[in-house]
C-alpha positions as CSV (number, residue, x, y, z in Angstrom):
1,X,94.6,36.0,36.0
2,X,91.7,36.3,33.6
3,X,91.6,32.9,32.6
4,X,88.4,32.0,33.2
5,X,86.8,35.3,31.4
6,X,88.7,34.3,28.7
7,X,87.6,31.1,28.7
8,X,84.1,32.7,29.1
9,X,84.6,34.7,26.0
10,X,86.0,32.3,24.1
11,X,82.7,30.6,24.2
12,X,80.6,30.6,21.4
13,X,77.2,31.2,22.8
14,X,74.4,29.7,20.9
15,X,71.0,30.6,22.0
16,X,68.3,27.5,23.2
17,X,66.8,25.5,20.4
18,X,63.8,23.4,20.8
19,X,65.2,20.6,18.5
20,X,64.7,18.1,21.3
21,X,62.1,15.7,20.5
22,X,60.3,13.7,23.5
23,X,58.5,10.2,23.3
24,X,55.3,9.4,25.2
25,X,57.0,8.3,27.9
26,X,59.0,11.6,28.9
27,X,62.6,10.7,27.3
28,X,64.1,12.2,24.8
29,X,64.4,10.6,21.3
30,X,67.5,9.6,19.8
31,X,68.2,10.8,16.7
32,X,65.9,13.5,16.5
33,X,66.5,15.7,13.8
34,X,65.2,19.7,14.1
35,X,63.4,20.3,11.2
36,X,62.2,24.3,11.6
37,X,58.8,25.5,10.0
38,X,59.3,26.4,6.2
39,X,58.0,30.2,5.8
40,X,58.4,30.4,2.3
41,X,56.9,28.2,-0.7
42,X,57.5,28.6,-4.2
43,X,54.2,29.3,-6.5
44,X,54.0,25.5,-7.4
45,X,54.5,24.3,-3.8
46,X,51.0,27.1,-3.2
47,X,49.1,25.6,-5.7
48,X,49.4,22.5,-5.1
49,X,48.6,23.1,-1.6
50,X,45.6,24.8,-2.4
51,X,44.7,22.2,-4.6
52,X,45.2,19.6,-1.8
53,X,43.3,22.1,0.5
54,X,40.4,22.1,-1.7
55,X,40.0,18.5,-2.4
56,X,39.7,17.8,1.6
57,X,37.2,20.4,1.7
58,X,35.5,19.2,-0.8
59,X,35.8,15.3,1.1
60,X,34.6,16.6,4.0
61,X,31.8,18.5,2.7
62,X,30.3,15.5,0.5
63,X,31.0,13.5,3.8
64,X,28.6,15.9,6.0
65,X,26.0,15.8,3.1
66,X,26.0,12.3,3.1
67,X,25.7,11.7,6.9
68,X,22.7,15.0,6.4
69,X,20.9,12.7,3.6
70,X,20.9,9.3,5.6
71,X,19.4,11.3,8.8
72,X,16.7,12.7,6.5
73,X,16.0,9.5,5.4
74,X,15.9,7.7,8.9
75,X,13.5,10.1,10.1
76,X,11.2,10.2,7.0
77,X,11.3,6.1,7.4
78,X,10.3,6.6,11.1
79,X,7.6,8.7,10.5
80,X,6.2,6.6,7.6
81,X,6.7,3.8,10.3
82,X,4.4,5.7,13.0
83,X,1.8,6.8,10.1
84,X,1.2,3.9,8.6
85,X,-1.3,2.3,11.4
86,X,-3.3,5.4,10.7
87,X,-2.6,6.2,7.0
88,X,-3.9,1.5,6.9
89,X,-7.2,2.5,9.1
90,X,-7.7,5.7,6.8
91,X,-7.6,3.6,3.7
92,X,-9.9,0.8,4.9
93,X,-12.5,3.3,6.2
94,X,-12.5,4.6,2.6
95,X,-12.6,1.0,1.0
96,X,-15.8,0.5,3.0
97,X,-17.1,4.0,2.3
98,X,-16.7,3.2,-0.8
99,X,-18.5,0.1,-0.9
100,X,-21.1,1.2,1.0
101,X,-21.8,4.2,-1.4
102,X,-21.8,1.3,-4.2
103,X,-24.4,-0.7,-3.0
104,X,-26.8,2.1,-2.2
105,X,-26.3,3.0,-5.8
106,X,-26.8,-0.6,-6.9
107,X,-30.0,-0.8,-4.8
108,X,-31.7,2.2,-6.7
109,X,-30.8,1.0,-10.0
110,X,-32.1,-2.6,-9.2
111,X,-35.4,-1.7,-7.5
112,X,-35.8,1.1,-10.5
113,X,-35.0,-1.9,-12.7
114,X,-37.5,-4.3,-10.9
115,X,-40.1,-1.8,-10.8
116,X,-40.1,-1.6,-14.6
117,X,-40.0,-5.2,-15.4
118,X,-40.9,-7.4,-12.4
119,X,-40.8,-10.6,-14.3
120,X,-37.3,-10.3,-15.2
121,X,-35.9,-12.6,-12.7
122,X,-38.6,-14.8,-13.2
123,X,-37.8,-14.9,-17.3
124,X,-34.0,-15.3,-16.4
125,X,-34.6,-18.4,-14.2
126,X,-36.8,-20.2,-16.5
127,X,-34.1,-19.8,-19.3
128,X,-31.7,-20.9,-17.0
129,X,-33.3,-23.7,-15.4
130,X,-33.9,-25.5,-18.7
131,X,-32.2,-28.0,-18.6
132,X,-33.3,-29.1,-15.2
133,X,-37.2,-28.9,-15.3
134,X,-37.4,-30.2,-19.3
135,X,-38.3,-34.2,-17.7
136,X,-41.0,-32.4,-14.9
137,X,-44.4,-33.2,-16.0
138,X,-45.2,-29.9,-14.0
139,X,-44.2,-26.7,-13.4
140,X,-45.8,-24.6,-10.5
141,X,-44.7,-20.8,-10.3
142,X,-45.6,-18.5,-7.3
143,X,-45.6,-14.9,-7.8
144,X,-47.4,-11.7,-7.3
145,X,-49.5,-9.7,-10.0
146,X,-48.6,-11.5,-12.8
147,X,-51.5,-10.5,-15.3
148,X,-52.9,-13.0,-18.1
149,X,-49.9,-11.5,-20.5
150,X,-47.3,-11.9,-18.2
151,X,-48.6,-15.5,-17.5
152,X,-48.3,-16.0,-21.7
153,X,-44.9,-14.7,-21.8
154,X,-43.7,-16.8,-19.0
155,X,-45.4,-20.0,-20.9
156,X,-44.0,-19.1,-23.8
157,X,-40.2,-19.0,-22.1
158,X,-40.9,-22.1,-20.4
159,X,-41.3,-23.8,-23.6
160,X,-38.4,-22.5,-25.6
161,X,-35.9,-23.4,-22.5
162,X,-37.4,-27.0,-23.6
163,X,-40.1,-27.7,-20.6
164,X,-43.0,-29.2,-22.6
165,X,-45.2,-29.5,-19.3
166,X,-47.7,-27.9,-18.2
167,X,-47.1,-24.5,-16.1
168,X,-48.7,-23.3,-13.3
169,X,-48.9,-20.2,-11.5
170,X,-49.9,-18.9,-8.4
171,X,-50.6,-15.3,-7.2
172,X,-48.9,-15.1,-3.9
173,X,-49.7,-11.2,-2.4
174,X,-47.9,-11.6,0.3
175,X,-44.3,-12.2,-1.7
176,X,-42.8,-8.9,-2.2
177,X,-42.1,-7.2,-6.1
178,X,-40.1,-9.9,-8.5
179,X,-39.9,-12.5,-6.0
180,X,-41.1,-15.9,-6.7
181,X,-41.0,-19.3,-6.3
182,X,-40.6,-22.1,-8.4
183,X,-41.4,-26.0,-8.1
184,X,-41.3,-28.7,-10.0
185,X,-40.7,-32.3,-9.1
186,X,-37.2,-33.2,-8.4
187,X,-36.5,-29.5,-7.3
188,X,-36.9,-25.9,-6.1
189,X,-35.8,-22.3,-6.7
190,X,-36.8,-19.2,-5.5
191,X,-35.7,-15.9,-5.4
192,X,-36.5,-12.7,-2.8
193,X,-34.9,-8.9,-4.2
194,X,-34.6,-8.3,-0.1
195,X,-32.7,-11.4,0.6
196,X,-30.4,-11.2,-2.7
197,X,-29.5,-7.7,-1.4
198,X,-28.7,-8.5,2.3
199,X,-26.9,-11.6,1.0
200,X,-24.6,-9.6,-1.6
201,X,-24.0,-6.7,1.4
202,X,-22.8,-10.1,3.6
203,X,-20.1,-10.7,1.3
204,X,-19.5,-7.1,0.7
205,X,-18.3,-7.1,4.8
206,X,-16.9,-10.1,4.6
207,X,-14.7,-9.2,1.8
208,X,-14.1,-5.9,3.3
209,X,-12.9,-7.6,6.5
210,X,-10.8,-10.1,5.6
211,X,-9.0,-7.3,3.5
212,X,-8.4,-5.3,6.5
213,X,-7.0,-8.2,8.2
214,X,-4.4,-8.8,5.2
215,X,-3.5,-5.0,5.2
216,X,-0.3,-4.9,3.6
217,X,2.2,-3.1,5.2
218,X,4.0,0.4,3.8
219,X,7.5,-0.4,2.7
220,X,10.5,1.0,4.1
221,X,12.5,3.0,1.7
222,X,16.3,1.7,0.4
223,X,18.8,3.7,2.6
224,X,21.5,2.2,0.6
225,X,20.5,3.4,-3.0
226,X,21.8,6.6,-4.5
């Protein structure tokens, strides 16, 4: 009659395991072993998960300082980038600053220079025409204020650059300080302070200019170096 308790009681009763594995299509996988979570290590098995532990920390954290450094550097090349128009304009306005401050300087010192000894450029031509005027049977010379000494010192330059012809000079009041002229048969020179100066501030600009139009651009730093 109490078969079926029996039965009931005979049963070992063994309480739901969740040793059933699932693939990623819903069924269950065959041979699926139940392995349950280990809840006790020995002191080597801690260490050496510590250890392990550690070392991706340590991975992860050079990683993030790494992708930190490359950022940096992106956005200090990007603002170099959008600077350097204005850090190129900057540096040109100073070049021609500079230059400008030069030649005022070098126009003080030369008209101080010319004031003092107005036959200067005159001497210097004379040596340096030698070789050009020494066939001229003349020499004629066109200058302003040149006193009776000055004349002598002139004649006496003419003939130790090898002109053995005769040399003569002209007072000229409307040429300005150190300027004068010179003419001899096959030829001519002259020379005007003024025009030297407005000639040497030409090629000043010009030089100035066609270095601003070469500007070289500011280099990019090396994202790839250490």
């Amino acid at each position: 009659m109490n078969t079926r308790a029996d039965s009931i009681a005979s049963t070992v009763s063994r309480p739901f395991g969740f040793d059933t594995e699932f693939d990623d299509m819903g069924g269950v996988r065959p041979g699926a072993v139940f392995r349950p979570t280990k809840r006790a290590y020995l002191p080597a098995e801690v260490e050496a998960l510590t250890a392990q532990a550690r070392l991706e920390g340590r991975q992860e954290a050079l990683a993030e300082t790494e992708a930190t450094r490359t950022m940096a550097l992106s956005d200090i090349a990007a603002s170099i980038a959008n600077a350097a128009p204005a850090l190129i304009a900057l540096a040109q306005a100073h070049r021609e600053q500079a230059a400008g401050l030069a030649l005022a300087a070098a126009r003080v010192v030369a008209g101080a220079a010319l004031d003092r000894f107005p036959a200067g450029p005159l001497k210097e031509a004379l040596e340096s025409l030698g070789s050009e005027i020494d066939a001229a049977p003349r020499l004629v010379v066109r200058t302003r204020g040149l006193d009776d000494a000055g004349q002598a010192e002139l004649q006496a330059v003419a003939i130790d650059a090898g002109f053995p012809g005769l040399v003569a000079f002209r007072d000229d009041p409307g040429m300005t300080l150190a300027a004068f002229q010179l003419e001899w048969a096959d030829g001519r020179a002259d020379f005007d302070p003024a025009e030297a100066a407005a000639r040497i501030e030409e090629a000043v600009v010009a030089a100035l200019a066609a270095e601003a139009g070469h500007a070289e651009s500011l280099a990019q730093p090396d994202h790839r170096r250490p």
